[in-house]
Steps between C-alpha positions, in 0.01 A plus 500: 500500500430366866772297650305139553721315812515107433390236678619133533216360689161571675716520887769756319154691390280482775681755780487745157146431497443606818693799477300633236168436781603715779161702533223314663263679322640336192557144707112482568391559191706238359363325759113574367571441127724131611204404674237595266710315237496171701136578578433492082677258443308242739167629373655461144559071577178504731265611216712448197452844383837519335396827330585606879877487411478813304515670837735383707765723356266794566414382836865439595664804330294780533517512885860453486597785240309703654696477837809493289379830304363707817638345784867318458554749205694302263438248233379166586763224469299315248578703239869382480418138736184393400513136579705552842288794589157269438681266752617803736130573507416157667764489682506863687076376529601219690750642663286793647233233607771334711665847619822472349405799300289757646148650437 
């Protein structure tokens, strides 16, 4: 069985989390799928088409795995962190928008 390292918060996680995103390949496409999610989600409220919700999982997670799978070539953190890796998601987003984390 995998070793799974412990966290005590989000700010003990996050440097992790961007350690597992060292490829840019796989930092843009979280990039796409984070910002298709967000773009969903404000439809979703705009029309009320909360059947819409059913994809935002898709929309976030397939672009991600996939840069995890083919590009950073390991297993995406959200498999062992899945509430701190939903926040590393918006957090490396914002963070690349303001250039803390590069494209």
């Amino acid at each position: 069985m995998e070793n799974i390292k412990r966290f005590n918060s989000f700010a003990e996680f996050y440097p992790y989390y961007l350690s597992e995103h060292r490829n840019s390949t796989c930092r843009r496409l979280h990039f796409v799928g984070t910002s298709l999610v967000i773009f969903i989600l404000a439809l979703t409220i705009g029309n009320g088409a909360w059947w819409m919700l059913l994809v935002l999982p898709l929309a976030g997670y397939s672009f991600a795995w996939v840069g995890h799978f083919y590009f950073e070539k390991n297993r995406p953190a959200t498999f062992q962190h899945p509430l701190y890796s939903l926040l590393g998601d918006f957090v490396m987003y914002r963070d690349m928008i303001l250039g803390r984390v590069p494209f």
